[in-house]
Backbone as CSV, one residue per row, in Angstrom:
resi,resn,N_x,N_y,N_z,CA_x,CA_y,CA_z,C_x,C_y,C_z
1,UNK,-36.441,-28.542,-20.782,-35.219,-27.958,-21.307,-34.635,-27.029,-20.248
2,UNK,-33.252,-27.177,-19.812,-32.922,-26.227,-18.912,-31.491,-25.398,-19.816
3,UNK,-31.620,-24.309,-19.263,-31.026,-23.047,-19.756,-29.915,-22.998,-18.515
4,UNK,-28.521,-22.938,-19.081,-27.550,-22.712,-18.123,-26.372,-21.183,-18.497
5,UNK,-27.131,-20.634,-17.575,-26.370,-18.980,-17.540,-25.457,-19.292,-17.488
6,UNK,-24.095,-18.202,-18.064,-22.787,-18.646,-17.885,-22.594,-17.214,-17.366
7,UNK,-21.929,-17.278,-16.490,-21.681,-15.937,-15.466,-20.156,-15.580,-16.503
8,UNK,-20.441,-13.918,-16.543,-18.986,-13.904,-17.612,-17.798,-13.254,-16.816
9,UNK,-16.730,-13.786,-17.328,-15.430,-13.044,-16.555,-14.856,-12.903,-17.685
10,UNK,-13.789,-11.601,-16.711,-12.586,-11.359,-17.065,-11.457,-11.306,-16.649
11,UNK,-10.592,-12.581,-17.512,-9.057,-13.088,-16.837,-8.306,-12.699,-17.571
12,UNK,-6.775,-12.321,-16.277,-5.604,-11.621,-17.181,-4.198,-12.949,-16.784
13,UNK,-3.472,-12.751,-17.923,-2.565,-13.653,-17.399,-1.515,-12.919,-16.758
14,UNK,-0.755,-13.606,-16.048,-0.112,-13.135,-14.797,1.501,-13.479,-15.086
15,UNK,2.424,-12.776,-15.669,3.802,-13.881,-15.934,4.944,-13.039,-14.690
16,UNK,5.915,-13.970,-15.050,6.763,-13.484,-14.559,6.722,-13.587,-12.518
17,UNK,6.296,-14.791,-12.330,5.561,-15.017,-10.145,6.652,-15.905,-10.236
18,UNK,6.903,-15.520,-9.072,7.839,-15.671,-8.499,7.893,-17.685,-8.033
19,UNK,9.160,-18.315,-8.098,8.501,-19.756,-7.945,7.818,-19.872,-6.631
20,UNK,7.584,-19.495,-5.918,7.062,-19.118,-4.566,5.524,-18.799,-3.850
21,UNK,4.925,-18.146,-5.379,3.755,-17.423,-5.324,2.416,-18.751,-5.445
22,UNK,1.771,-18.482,-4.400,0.899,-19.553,-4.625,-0.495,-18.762,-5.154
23,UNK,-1.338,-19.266,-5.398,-2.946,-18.948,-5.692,-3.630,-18.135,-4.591
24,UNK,-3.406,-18.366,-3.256,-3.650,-17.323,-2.123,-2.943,-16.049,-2.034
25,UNK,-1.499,-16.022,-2.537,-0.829,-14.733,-2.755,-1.365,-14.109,-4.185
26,UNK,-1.677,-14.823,-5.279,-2.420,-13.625,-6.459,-3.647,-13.368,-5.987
27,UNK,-4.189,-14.063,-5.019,-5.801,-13.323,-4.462,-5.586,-12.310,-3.506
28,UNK,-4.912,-12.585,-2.778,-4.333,-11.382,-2.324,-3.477,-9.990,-2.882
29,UNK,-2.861,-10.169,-3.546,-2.254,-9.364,-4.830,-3.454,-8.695,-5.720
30,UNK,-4.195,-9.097,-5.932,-5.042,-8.693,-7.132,-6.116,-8.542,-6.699
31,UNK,-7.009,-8.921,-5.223,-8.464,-8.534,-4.664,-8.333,-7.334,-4.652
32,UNK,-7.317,-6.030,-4.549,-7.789,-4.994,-4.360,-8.144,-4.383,-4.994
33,UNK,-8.342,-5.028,-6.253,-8.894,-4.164,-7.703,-9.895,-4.635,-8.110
34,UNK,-10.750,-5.807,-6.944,-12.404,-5.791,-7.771,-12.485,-7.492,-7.100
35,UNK,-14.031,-8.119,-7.007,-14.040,-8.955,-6.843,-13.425,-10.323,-7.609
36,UNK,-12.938,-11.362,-7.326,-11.962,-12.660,-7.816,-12.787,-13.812,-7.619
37,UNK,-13.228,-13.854,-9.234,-13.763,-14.949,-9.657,-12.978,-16.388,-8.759
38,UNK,-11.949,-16.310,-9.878,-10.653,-17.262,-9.451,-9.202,-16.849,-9.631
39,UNK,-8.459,-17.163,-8.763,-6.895,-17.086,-9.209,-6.435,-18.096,-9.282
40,UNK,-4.934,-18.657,-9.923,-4.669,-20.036,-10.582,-3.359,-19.431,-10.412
41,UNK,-2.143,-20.478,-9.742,-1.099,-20.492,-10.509,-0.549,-21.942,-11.332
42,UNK,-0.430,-21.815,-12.555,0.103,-23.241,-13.029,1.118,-23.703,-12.511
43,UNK,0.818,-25.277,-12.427,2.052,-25.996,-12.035,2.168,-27.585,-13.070
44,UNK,3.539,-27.404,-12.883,3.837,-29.323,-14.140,3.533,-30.139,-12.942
45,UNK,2.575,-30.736,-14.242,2.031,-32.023,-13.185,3.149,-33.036,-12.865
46,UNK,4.064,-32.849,-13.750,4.840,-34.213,-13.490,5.945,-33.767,-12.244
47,UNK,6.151,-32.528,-11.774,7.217,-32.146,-10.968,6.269,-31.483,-9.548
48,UNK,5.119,-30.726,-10.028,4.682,-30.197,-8.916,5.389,-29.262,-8.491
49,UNK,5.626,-28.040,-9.551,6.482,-26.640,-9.052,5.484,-25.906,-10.215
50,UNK,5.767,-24.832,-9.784,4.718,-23.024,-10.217,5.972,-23.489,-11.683
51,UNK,5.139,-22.900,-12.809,5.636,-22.332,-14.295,5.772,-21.538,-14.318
52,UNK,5.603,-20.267,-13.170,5.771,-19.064,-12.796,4.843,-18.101,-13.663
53,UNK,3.926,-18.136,-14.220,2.683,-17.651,-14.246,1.183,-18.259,-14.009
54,UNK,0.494,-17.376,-13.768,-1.121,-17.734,-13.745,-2.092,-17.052,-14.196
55,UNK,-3.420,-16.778,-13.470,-4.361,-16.617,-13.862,-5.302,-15.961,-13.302
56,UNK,-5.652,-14.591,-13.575,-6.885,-14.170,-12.457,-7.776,-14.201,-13.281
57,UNK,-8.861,-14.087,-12.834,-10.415,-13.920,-12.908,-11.263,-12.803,-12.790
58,UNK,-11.601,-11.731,-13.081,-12.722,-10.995,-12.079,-14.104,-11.000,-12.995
59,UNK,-15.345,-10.295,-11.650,-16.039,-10.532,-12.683,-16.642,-9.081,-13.148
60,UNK,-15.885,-7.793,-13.292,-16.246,-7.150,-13.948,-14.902,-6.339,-14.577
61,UNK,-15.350,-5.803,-15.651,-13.879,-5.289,-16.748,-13.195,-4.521,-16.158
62,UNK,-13.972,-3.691,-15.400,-12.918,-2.155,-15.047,-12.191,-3.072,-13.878
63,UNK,-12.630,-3.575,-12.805,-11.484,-4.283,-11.902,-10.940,-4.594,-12.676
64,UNK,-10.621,-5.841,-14.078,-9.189,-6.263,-14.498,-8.321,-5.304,-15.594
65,UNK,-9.176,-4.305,-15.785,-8.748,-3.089,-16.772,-7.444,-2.404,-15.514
66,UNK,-8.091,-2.358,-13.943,-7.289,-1.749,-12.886,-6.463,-2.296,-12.940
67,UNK,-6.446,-3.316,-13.008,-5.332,-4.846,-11.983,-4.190,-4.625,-13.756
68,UNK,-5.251,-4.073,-14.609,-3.462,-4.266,-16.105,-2.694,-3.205,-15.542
């Protein structure tokens, strides 16, 4: 039987990015408030442009408590 840890995060959503902003600019934007699980910006699959929000990650509260 194997046991699979789930490492826990905490993600904030991100609105209002600019159509411009890629996933390397919210890691950059938002690393300075704690380590980054992941950052995400959504995009329509059918067009391939930003929805103009996303997604960070961190993996402890007070970094994404900073980053609100």
């Amino acid at each position: 039987m194997y046991k699979v840890m789930e490492e826990e995060e905490y993600r904030c959503f991100v609105a209002n990015l600019s159509w411009s902003t890629s996933a390397r600019g919210l890691k950059e934007a938002f690393g300075k408030f704690g380590h980054l699980l992941d950052a995400k910006v959504v995009i329509d699959k059918s067009s391939g442009r930003s929805h103009g929000f996303g997604f960070v990650s961190f993996d402890e509260e007070k970094a994404m408590e900073d980053a609100i």
